[in-house]
FITI-100529 format. One record per residue (C-alpha): x, y, z negated; residue number from 0. Coordinates in steps of 0.05 Angstrom, whole numbers, plus 32768, in hexadecimal, padded with zeros to 4 digits. Example, Ala and Ser with C-alpha at 12.3 -4.5 7.8 and 13.67 -1.06 7.14 Angstrom:
<nodes>
<node x="80F6" y="7FA6" z="7F64" seq="0"/>
<node x="8111" y="7FEB" z="7F71" seq="1"/>
</nodes>
This chain:
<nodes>
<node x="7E7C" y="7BAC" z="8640" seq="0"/>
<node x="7EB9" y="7B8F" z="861C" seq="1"/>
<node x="7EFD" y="7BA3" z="8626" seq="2"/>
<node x="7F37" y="7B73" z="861F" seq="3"/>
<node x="7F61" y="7B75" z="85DC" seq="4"/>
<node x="7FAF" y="7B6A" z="85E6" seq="5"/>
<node x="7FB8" y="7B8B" z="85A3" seq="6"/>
<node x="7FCA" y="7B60" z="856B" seq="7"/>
<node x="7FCF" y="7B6E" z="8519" seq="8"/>
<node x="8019" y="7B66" z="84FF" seq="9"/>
<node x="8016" y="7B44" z="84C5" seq="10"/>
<node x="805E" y="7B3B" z="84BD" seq="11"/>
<node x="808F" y="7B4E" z="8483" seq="12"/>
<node x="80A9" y="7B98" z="8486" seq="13"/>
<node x="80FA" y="7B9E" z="8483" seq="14"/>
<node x="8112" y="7BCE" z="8454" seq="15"/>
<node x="815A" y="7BDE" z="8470" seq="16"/>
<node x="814A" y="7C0F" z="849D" seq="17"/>
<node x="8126" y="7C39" z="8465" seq="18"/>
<node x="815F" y="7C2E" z="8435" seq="19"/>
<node x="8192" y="7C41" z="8467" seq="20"/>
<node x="816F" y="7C84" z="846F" seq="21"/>
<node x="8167" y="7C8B" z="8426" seq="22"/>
<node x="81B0" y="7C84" z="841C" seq="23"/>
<node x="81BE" y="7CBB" z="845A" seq="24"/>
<node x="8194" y="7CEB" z="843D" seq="25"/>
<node x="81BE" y="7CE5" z="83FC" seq="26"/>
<node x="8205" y="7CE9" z="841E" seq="27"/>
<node x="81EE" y="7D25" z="8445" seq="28"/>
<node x="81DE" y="7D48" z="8407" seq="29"/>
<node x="8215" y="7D34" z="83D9" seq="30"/>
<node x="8244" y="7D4E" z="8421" seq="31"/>
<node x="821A" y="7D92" z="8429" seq="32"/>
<node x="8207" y="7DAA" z="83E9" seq="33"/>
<node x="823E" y="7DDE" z="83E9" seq="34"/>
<node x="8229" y="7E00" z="8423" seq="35"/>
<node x="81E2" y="7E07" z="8405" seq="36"/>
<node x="81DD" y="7E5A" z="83F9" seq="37"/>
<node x="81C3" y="7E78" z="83BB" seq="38"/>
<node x="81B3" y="7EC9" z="83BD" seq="39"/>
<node x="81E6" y="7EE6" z="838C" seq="40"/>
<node x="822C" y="7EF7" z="837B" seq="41"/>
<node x="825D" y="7ECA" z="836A" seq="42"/>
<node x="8285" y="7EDC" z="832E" seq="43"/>
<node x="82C5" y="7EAB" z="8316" seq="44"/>
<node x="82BE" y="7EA2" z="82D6" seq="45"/>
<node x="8309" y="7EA3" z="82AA" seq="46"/>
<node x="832F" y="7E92" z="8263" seq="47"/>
<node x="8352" y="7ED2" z="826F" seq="48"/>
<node x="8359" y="7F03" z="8237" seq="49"/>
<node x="8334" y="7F46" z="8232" seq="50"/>
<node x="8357" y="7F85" z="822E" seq="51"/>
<node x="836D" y="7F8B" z="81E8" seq="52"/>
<node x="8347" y="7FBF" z="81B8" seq="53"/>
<node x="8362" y="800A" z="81B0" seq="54"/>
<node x="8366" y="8023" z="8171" seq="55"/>
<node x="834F" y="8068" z="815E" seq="56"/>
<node x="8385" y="8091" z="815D" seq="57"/>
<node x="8370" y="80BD" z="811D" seq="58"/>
<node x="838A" y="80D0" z="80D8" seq="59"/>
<node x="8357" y="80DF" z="809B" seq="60"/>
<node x="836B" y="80F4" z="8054" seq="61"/>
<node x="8342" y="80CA" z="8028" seq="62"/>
<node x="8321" y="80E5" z="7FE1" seq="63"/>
<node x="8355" y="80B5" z="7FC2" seq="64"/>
<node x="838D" y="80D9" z="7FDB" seq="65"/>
<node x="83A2" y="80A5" z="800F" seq="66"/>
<node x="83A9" y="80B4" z="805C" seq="67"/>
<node x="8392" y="8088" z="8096" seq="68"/>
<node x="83B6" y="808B" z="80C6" seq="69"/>
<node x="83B0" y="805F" z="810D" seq="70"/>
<node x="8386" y="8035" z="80E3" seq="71"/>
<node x="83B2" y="8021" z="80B1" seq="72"/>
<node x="83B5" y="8041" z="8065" seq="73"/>
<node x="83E9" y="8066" z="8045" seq="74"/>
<node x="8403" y="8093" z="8009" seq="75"/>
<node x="8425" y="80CD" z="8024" seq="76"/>
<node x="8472" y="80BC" z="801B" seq="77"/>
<node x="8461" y="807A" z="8043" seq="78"/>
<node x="843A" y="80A4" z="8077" seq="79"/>
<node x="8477" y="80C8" z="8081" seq="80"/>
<node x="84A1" y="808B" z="808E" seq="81"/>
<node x="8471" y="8078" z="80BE" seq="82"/>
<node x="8473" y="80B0" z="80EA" seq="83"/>
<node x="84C1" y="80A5" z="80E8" seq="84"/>
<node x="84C3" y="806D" z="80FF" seq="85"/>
<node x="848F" y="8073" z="8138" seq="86"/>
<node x="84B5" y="80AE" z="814F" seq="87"/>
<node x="84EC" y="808E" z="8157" seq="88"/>
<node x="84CE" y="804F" z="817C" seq="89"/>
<node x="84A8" y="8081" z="81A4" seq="90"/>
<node x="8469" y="8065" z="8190" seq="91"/>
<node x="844A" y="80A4" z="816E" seq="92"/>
<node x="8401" y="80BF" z="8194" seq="93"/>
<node x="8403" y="8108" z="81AA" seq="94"/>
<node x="83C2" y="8110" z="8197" seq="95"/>
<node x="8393" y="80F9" z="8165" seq="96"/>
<node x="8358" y="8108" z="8136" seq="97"/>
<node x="8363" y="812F" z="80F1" seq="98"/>
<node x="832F" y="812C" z="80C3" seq="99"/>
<node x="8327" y="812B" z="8078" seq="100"/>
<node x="82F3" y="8104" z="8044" seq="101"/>
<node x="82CF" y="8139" z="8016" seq="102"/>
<node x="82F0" y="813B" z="7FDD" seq="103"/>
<node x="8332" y="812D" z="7FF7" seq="104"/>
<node x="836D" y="8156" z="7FD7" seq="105"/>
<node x="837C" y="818E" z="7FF9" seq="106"/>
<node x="83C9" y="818C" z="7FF3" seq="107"/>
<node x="83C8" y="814C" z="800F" seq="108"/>
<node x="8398" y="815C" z="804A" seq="109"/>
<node x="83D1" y="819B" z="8054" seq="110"/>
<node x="8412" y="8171" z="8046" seq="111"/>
<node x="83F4" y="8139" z="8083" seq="112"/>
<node x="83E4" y="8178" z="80B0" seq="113"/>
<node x="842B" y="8193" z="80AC" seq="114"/>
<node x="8446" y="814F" z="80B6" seq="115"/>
<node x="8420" y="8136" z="80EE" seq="116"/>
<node x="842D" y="8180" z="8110" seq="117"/>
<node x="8476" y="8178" z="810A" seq="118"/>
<node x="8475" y="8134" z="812E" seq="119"/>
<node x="8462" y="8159" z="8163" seq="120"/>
<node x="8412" y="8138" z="8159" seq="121"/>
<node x="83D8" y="8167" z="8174" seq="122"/>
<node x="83A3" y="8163" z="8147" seq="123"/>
<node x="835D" y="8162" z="815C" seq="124"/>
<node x="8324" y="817B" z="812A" seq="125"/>
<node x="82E4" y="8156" z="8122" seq="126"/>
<node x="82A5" y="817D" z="8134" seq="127"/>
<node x="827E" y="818B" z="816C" seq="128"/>
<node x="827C" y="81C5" z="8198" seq="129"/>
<node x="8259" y="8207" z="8175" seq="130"/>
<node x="821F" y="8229" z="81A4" seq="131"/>
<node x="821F" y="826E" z="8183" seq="132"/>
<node x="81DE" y="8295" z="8194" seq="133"/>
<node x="81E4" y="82D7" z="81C5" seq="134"/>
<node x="81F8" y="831D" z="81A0" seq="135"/>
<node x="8221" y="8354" z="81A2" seq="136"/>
<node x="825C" y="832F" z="8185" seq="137"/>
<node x="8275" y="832D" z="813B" seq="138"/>
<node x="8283" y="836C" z="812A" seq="139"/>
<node x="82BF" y="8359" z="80F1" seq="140"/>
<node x="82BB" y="8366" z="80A7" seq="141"/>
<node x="82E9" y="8399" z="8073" seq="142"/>
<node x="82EA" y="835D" z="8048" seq="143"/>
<node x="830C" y="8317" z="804F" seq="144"/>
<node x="82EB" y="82E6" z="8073" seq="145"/>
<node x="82E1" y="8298" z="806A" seq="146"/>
<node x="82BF" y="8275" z="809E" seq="147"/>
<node x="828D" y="823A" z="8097" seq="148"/>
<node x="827A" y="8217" z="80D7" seq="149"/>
<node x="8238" y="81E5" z="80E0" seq="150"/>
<node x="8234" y="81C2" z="8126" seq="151"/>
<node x="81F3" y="81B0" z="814F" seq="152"/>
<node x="81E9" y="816F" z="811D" seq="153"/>
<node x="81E5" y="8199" z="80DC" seq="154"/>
<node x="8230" y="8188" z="80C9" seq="155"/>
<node x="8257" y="81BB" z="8096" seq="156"/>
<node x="8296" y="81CC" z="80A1" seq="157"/>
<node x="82CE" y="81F7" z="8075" seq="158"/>
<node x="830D" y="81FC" z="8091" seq="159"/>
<node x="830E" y="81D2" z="80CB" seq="160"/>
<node x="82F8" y="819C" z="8091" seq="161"/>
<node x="82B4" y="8173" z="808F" seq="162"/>
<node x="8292" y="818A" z="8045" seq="163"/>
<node x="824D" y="8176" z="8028" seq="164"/>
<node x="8220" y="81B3" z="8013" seq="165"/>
<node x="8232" y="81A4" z="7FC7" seq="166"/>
<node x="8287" y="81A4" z="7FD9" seq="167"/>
<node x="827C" y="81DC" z="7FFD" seq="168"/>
<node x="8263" y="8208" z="7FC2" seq="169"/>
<node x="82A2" y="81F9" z="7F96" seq="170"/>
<node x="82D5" y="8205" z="7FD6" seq="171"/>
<node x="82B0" y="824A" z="7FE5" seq="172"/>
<node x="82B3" y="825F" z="7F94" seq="173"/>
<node x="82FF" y="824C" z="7F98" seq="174"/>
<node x="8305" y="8279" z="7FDA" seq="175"/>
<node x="82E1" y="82B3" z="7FAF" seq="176"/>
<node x="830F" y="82A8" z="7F6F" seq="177"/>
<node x="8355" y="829B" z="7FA3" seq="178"/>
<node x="833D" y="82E9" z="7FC2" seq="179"/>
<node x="8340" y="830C" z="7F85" seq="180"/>
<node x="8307" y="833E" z="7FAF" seq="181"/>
<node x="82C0" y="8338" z="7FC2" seq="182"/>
<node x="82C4" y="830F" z="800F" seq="183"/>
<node x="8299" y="82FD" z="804B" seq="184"/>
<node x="827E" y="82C0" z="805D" seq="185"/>
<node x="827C" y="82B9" z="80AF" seq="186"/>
<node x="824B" y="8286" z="80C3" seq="187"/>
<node x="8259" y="8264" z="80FF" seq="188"/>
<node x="821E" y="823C" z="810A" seq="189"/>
<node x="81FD" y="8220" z="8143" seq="190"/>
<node x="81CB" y="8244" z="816F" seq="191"/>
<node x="81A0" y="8201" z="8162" seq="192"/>
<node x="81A6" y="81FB" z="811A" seq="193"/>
<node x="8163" y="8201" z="80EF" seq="194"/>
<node x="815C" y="823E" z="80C9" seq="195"/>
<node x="814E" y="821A" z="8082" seq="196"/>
<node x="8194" y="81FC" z="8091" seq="197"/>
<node x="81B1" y="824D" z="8095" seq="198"/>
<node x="818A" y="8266" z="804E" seq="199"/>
<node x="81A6" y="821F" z="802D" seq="200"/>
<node x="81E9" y="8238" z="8040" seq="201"/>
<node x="81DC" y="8281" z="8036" seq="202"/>
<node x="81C2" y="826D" z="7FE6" seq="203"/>
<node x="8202" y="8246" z="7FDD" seq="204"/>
<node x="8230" y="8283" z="7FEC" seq="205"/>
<node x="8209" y="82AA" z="7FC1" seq="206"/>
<node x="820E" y="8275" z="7F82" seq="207"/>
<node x="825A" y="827D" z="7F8C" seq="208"/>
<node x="8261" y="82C4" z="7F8A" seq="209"/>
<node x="825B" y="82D9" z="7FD4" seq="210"/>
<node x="8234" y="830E" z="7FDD" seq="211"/>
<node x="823A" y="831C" z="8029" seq="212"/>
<node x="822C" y="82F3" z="8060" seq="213"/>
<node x="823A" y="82F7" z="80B3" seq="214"/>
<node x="8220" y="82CD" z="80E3" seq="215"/>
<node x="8249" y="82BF" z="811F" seq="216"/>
<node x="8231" y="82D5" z="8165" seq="217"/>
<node x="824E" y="82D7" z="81AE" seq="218"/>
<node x="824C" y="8319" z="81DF" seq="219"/>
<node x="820C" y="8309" z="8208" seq="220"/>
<node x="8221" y="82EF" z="824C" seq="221"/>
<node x="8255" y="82CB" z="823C" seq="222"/>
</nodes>
C-alpha cells in the first residue's frame, strides 16, 4: 500500500538575519544586566585615603654613651632639659612613659633624667614583668642592709629597678658592699618559675663580691 507524499525537500538558501539579530539581543541583554548579576560576598570600597598615622613609643632610655632617648629622638642632658621646657609649655609633654636604662649607662645620668622627668610631672613606668613569688610565711626582714635583685618569669636581672647582665651585676653588688661600709643582705626576688641553676648563678655572684648572706623573697600563703 502506498501513501501519498505532499512533503517536499527545501533546498533553498538559509537567511542569516534572524540568527544575527538574536546574536546581537543576547549581547545587549548582557552588556544591560550584568550589574544585577549577584556574587556571594561583601563588598568593600576600596580608597586613596591615608591610614592612621604611626604612634611613637612614648619612652626615655639612658644610653651607655651617656645620651638619653627620649620620644624617639636623641639627646645630651642640657638639651633634654630644653626639651621638656618647651613641651611643657606647648602642653605636648606624655604623662606617662617608659624609663629604662642600657647596661652600662652612667648612673648619674640615669638619676639626673629620673629627677627631671619626675618634676615635669612624667610617671615613670619600669620595664619588667610581673614577679610570681612562690607561697611562704613571708620575708621575715634582715639586721643588716638590704639590696634587692629582681629576675622576672624570662630570666631577666634586675638591680635597682635597672635591666643588668649577670657580669654588670657583680661590679654594681661589690660597689653596694664597699658604699655599706658593713656586711649586707641580698633579697632575691625571683620568680616562682625561674630555674634553679639561674638562683645558684646568682647566689655565686654575691658571694664573689663579698656578700655573704642571701634571702629569697616569698609571699604569706593565701594571698
Amino acid at each position: 500500500m502506498r501513501y501519498s507524499r505532499n512533503v517536499k525537500i527545501f533546498r533553498g538558501g538559509v537567511d542569516a538575519a534572524p540568527f544575527a539579530g538574536l546574536f546581537f539581543v543576547v549581547v545587549m541583554f548582557m552588556m544591560l544586566f550584568y550589574s544585577h548579576i549577584f556574587f556571594p560576598g561583601v563588598p568593600v570600597k576600596l580608597t586613596d585615603e591615608e591610614g592612621p598615622p604611626e604612634m611613637k613609643r612614648r619612652s626615655a632610655r639612658v644610653l651607655s654613651s651617656g645620651e638619653i632617648e627620649f620620644l624617639g629622638q636623641s639627646y645630651s642632658m642640657p638639651a633634654l632639659k630644653e626639651e621638656i621646657q618647651a613641651r611643657a609649655q606647648k602642653g605636648t609633654l606624655p604623662r606617662r612613659v617608659q624609663f629604662e636604662a642600657e647596661p652600662g649607662a652612667p648612673a648619674g645620668a640615669k638619676e639626673q633624667v629620673e629627677n627631671q622627668l619626675k618634676a615635669a610631672g612624667i610617671a615613670l613606668k619600669i620595664p619588667g614583668t610581673r614577679l610570681e613569688l612562690p607561697d611562704d610565711a613571708g620575708f621575715a626582714g634582715a639586721h643588716n642592709p638590704v639590696v634587692v635583685v629582681g629576675i622576672n618569669v624570662n630570666g631577666q636581672i634586675f638591680f635597682q629597678h635597672q635591666l643588668v647582665t649577670e657580669e654588670a651585676l657583680q661590679s654594681k653588688l661589690s660597689m653596694a658592699v664597699e658604699k655599706a661600709g658593713e656586711p649586707i643582705t641580698l633579697l632575691l626576688q625571683a620568680d616562682k618559675s625561674v630555674a634553679t641553676d639561674k638562683v645558684v648563678r646568682l647566689s655565686q655572684i654575691a658571694s664573689r663580691a663579698g656578700i655573704t648572706e642571701m634571702r629569697i623573697a616569698t609571699k604569706p600563703s593565701g594571698t
